[in-house]
Structures are given as C-alpha cells and as structure tokens.
C-alpha positions as CSV (number, residue, x, y, z in Angstrom):
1,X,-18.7,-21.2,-6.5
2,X,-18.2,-17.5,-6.9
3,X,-21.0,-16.9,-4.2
4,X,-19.7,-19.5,-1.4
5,X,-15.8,-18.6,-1.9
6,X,-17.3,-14.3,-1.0
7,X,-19.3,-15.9,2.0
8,X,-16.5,-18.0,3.0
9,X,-14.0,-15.0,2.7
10,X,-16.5,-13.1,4.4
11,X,-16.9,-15.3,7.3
12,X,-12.6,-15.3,7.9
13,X,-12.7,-11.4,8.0
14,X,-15.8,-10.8,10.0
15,X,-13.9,-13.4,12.4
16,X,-10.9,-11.7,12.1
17,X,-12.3,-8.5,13.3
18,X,-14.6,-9.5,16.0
19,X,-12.1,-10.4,18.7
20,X,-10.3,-7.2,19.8
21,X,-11.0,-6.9,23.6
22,X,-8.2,-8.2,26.0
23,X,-10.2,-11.0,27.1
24,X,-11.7,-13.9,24.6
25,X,-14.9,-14.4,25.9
26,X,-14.9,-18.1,25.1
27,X,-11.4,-18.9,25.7
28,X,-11.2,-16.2,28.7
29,X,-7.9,-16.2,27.7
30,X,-6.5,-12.4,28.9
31,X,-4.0,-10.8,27.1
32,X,-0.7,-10.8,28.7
33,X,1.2,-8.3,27.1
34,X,3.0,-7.7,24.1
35,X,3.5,-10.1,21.0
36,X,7.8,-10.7,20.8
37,X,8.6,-13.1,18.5
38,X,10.7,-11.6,15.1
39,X,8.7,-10.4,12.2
40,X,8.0,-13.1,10.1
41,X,7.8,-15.8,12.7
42,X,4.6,-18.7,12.4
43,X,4.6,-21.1,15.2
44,X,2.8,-24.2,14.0
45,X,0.8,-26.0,16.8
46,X,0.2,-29.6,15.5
47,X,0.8,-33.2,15.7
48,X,4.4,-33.4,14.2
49,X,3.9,-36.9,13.1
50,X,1.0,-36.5,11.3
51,X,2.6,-33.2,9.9
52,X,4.9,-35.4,7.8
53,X,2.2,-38.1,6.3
54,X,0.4,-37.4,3.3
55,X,-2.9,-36.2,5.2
56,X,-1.0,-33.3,6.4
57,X,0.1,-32.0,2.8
58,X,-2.0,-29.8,2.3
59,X,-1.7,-28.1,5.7
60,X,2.0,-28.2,4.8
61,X,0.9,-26.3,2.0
62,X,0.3,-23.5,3.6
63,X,2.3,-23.2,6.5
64,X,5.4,-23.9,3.9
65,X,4.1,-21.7,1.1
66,X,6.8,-19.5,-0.8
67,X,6.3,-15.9,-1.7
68,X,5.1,-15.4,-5.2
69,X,7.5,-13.3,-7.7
70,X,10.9,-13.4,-6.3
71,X,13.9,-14.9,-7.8
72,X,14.3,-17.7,-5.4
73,X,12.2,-19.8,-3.3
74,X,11.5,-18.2,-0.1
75,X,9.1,-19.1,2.9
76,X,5.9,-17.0,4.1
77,X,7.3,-17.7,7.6
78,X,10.1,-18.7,9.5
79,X,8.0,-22.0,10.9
80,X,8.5,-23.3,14.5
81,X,6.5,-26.8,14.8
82,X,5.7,-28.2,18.5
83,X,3.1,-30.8,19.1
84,X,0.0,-29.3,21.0
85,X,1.1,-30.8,24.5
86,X,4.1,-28.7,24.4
87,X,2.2,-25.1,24.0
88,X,2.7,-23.7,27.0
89,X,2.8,-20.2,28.2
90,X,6.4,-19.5,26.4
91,X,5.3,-20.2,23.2
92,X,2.0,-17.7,23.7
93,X,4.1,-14.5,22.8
94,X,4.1,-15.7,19.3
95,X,2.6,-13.1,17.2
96,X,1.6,-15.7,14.6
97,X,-0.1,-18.9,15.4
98,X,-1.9,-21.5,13.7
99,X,-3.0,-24.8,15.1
100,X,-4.4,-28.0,13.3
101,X,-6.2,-30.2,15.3
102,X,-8.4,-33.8,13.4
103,X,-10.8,-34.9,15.7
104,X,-14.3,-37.1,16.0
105,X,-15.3,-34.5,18.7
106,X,-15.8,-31.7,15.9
107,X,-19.1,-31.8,13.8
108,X,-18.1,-30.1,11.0
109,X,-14.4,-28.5,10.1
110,X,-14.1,-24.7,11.0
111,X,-11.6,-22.1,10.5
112,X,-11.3,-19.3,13.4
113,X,-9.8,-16.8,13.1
114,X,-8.7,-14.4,16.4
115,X,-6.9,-11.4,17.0
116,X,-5.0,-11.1,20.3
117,X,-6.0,-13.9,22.2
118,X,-2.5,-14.7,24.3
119,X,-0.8,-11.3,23.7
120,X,-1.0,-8.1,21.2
121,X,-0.6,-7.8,18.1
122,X,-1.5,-11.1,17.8
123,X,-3.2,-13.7,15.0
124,X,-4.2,-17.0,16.2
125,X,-6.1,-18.8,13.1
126,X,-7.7,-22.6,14.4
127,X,-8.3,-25.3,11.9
128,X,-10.3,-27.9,13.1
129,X,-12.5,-31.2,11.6
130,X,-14.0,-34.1,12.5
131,X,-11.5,-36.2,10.0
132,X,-8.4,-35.7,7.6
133,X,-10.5,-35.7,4.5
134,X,-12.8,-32.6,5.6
135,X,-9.9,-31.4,7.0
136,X,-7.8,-31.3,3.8
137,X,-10.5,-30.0,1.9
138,X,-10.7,-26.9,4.5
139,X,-7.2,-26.1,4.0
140,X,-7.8,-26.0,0.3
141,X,-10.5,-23.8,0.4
142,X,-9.2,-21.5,3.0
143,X,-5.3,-21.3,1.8
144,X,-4.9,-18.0,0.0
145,X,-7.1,-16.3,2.6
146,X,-5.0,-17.9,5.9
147,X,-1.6,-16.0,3.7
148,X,-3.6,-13.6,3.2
149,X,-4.6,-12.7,6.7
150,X,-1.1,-13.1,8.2
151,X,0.3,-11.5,5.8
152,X,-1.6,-8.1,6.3
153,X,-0.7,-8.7,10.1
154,X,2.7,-8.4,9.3
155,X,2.0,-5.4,6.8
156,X,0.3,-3.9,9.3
157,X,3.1,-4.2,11.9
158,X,5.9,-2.6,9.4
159,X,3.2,0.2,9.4
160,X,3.2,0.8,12.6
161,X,7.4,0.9,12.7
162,X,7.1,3.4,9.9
163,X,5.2,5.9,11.9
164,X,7.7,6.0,14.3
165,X,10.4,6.0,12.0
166,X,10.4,6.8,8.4
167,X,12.6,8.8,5.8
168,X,12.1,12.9,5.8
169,X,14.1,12.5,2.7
170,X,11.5,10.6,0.5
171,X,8.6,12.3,2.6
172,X,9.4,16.0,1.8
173,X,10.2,14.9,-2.1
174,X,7.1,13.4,-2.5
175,X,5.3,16.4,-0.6
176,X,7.2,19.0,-2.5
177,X,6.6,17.2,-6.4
178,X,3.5,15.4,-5.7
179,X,1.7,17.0,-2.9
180,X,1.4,13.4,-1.6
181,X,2.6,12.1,2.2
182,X,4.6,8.7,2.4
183,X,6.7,6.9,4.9
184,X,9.3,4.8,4.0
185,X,12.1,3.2,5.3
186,X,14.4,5.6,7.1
187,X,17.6,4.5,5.0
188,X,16.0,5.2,1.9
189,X,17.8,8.6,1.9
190,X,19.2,9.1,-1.3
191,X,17.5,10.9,-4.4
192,X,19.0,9.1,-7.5
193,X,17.0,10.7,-10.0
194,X,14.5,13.5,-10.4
195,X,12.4,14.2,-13.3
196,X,8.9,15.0,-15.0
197,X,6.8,13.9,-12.2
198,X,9.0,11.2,-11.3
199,X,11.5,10.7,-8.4
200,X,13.4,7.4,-7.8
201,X,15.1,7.0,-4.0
202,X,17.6,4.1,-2.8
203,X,19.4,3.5,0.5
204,X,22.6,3.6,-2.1
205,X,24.9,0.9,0.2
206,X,28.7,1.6,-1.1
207,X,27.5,2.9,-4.9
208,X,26.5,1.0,-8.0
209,X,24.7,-2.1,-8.2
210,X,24.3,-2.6,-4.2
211,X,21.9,-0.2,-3.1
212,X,19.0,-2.7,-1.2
213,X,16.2,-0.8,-1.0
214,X,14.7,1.7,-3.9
215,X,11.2,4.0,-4.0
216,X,9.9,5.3,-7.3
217,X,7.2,7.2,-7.3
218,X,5.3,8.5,-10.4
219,X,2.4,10.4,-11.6
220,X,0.5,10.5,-15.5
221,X,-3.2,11.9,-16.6
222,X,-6.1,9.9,-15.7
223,X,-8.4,9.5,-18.9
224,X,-10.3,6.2,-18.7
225,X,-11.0,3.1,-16.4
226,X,-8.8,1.6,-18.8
227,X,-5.3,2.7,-17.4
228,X,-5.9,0.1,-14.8
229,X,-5.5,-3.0,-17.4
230,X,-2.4,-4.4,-17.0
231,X,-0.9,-4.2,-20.1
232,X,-1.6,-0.6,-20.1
233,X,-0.7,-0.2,-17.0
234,X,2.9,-2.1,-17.6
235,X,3.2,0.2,-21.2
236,X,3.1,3.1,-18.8
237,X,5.6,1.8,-15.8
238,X,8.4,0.8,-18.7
239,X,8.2,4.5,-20.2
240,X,9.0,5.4,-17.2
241,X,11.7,3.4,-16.2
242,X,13.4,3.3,-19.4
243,X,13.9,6.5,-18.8
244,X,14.6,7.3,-15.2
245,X,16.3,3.9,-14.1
246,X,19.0,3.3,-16.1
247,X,22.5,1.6,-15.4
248,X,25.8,2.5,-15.2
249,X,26.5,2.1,-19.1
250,X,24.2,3.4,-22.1
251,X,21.5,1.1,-23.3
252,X,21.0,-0.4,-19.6
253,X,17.5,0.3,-18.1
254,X,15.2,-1.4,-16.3
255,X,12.1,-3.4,-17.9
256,X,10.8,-6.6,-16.3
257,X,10.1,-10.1,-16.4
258,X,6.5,-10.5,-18.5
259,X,5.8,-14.3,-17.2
260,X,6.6,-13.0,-13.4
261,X,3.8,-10.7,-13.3
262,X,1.0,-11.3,-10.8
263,X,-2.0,-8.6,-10.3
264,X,-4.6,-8.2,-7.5
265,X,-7.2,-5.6,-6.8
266,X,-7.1,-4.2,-3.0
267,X,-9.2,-1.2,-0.8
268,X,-7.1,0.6,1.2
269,X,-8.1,3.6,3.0
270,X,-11.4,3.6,1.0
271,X,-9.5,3.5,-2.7
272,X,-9.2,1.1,-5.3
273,X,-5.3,0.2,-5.5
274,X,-4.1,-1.9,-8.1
275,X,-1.5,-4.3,-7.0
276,X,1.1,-5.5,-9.4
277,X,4.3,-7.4,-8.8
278,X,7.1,-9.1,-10.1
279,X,10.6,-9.6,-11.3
280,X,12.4,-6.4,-12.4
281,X,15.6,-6.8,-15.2
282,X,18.0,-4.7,-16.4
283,X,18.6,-4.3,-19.9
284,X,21.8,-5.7,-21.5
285,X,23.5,-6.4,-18.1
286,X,22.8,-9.4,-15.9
287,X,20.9,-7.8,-12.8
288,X,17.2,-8.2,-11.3
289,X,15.2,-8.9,-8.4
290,X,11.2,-8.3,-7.3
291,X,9.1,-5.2,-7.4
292,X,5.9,-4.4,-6.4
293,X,4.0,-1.3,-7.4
294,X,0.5,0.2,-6.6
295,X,-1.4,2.1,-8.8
296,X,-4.5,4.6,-7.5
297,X,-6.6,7.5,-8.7
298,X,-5.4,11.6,-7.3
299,X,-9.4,12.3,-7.6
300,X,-7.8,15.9,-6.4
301,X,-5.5,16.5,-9.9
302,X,-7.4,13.7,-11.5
303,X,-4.0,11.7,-12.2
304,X,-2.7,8.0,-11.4
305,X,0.0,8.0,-8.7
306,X,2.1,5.0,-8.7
307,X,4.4,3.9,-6.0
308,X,6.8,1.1,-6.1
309,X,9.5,-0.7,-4.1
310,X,12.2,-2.7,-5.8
311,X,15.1,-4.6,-4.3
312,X,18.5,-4.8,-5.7
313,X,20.4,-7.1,-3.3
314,X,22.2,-9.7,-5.2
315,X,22.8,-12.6,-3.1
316,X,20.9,-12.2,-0.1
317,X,17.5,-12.9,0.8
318,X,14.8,-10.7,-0.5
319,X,11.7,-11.6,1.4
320,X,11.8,-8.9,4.6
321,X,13.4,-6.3,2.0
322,X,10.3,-6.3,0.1
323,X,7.5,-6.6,3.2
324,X,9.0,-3.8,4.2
325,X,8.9,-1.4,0.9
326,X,5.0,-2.8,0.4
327,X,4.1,-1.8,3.6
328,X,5.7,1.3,3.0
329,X,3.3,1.3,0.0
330,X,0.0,1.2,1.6
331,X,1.1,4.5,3.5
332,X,0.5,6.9,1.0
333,X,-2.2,9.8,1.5
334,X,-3.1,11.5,-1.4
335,X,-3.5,15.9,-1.5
C-alpha cells in the first residue's frame, strides 16, 4: 500500500508540474490572461444532480472538506457549482477548478492534474471514470493529495503578495536577533515582546485581546534528531510561551489544546520543516484560536528556528487569517 500511495502521489506532482507553457498541447487551450477570481475560490464543474446523490459523496468530500485545527468548521474553498454545459469562457478565469465527469467512454478512472490551462496562476485538477464505483474509489485515494495541491496553490499566491508587500518591522527584527530574512504580512507591525532569542509581533487592532494576526519567532540549541518528536518539540514551544505570551493578568499564558495537534513533515527550499498545528489557549482566561508553527535546522549556528503564526480574532472567521501567516511561514531564509 505504502509503495502504490508514493507512485500514486508521484504521478499527481509529476502531472502537476509538467504543464507550464501557455498552450496545453492536448487541449490547445492558450492562456488568456490572468487568473481573477478571490483567494480561496473552487469552482466545481459537475453534474449538480448527481452532486447531491449518494454516488457523489465522496467527491462532496473533498470539494466541502473543512480545514483541520480551527475552532469552527470552516470550508477549503468558497465552492461555485455549475453543471459542465454552462462552463463557458467566464467561468475560465477561475484560478481553482475541478471537474468530475462518470462516463462509459473512459477506460480506467484518472486524475489530471494542470497548471494554467485557461489563465495563470491557474490549477485545473480532472477526475474522470468509466463508472461511479471506480469513480468513488479515486476520489478516496486521491483526497488529501487534491487539498493538498490546491492548497499549496494558494500558499504559493500569498507568497507572491508578500514579496511585494511585507512588514520591514518583523523583517529587520528577525535580521537584527536571528540573522534570518522573513516576510510577513505588512500590518504585523508591532513588537509585543522581545526576549532571549525570542520576539513575538501582532498587528495589535485597538489593544488587548483583538490583535488578529501574531508572529513569534524563536531559536534553541540543536543536539539530536530527537528535538523533532513532537512531544519534545511541544515541551520546547510551551517554555517559550509561557514565558513570552502572557495576558493581561498574572498566571495567563498561552499553552495549547493537546487533542488539536496535527503534525506533517514538509521540504521546502531543500530543508526538512516540521509542520505542526493546532488550537492555541490561554491559561485561566477564556481565549483561543489556531496556530501553526514550523520547525527547521540553522546548519549555520547549528540551532532550531521556529516560526509561528497564531490568530486571535474572536468571532470572525479564521481561515484566510491563518493561509496567510503559513504562507508567511514558508518565507524564511536562514543566515
């Protein structure tokens, strides 16, 4: 199983990046400009009957899938369903497409996966089988991967926006006490804390417990492989935080949620970056939301840097407030 799910994965990626030029070469369809729709937009091209049965659950799965650790339930994507007869030239700016079609006329089901096929940047991911029970089972084996791929689309895109625009304030900090570059959000202007080899920034709203976006940043010796388990990891982050992020009155600092927390293991740039997220609380006063922190190796000082985003916005909806702090994540360059 381990083998087919690496040559399935594989086979998504290598798809993923084959199709850069402005014209697909089987479609021939030529790009025709830029992608416009709002960040975290998925138009869904199907058959909006079948949609509703129970054959298309699974594909409902994904194209409704909520976003792991956050308080409350929110969506991937903003979804706009038409049925395939209806995708015309208007709906082609999409930057986010995925189409479902069931047919006798496939021989096997397939999942295609192009880049910039109607406009740029652009993902365009095809499922497609001969009948709804091969279909289903594609959809199963393919979920995590589809999120997966649009999701680093839209990562990708808040990168982009951050090198045009981006925070000097939270740049030169972590320059001046970690020798590291980062771009962040450009309202995340505020230094609420400095200390030993930590800094904790916040777009600070109108004072206390209403400042949206927040960027720690931390650095501690790196002895062994070892740092990188989680529970050694999480030791670390709440001796940190317990002593950096505290709240207005004494006892209140931040820990976390233990059954929130979700880990992956990502390359970026050529490192290993350890991914871990979840649901932040403050101690002895009713306040939380979502995190998400990375973890790598300095080789240079031979010390792990961590960065992480957290979202204090009681109320409101959390999903583009924490896209855009993890993109800001994947931004760092180390000395």
């Amino acid at each position: 199983m381990k083998i087919r799910y690496c040559l399935l994965l594989f086979s998504i990626l290598t798809l993923f990046s084959c199709d850069n030029s402005n014209e697909n070469k089987k479609g021939g369809s030529k790009v025709r400009g830029a992608s416009m729709s709002a960040p975290y937009e998925l138009l869904v091209v199907c058959n909006k009957d079948w949609l509703g049965t129970t054959n298309g659950e699974c594909f409902r799965d994904i194209v409704n899938a909520t976003i792991p650790c956050l308080p409350q339930d929110e969506q991937y994507f903003r979804t706009t369903t038409i049925d395939p007869s209806n995708f015309t030239k208007s709906f082609m700016f999409y930057a986010n497409i995925i189409t479902a079609d069931i047919s006798k006329k496939y021989q096997k089901p397939e999942c295609r996966v192009v880049r910039d096929l109607y406009a740029r940047p652009q993902i365009v991911i095809s499922l497609t089988a001969p009948d709804n029970n091969s279909f289903n089972e594609l959809c199963l084996q393919n979920r995590e991967q589809i999120l997966t791929i649009f999701t680093d689309a839209e990562l990708q895109r808040e990168q982009a926006n951050l090198k045009k625009k981006f925070s000097l304030t939270v740049l030169n900090q972590a320059k001046k006490q970690f020798g590291c570059e980062i771009k962040t959000p450009d309202d995340i202007n505020f230094i609420k804390k400095k200390g030993k080899d930590f800094f904790w920034a916040s777009t600070e709203m109108d004072g206390e417990y209403n400042n949206l976006l927040n960027f720690c940043m931390y650095a501690y010796p790196y002895t062994t492989t070892d740092a990188f388990l989680i529970d050694n990891f999480l030791l670390k982050r709440e001796e940190f935080m317990k002593k950096n992020v505290q709240g207005l009155d004494e006892g209140q600092y931040m820990t976390y949620n233990p059954q929130s927390i979700e880990t992956k293991n990502l390359q970026i740039d050529g490192h290993f970056v350890l991914e871990v997220r979840g649901l932040w609380e403050m101690e002895k006063v009713a306040l939380g939301g979502p995190f998400v922190s990375y973890a790598q190796v300095d080789t240079t000082n031979n010390r792990i840097i961590v960065t992480e985003g957290f979202v204090m916005a009681p109320g409101k909806s959390k999903r583009e407030y924490i896209r855009k702090l993890e993109a800001s994540l994947r931004t760092l360059k180390m000395p």
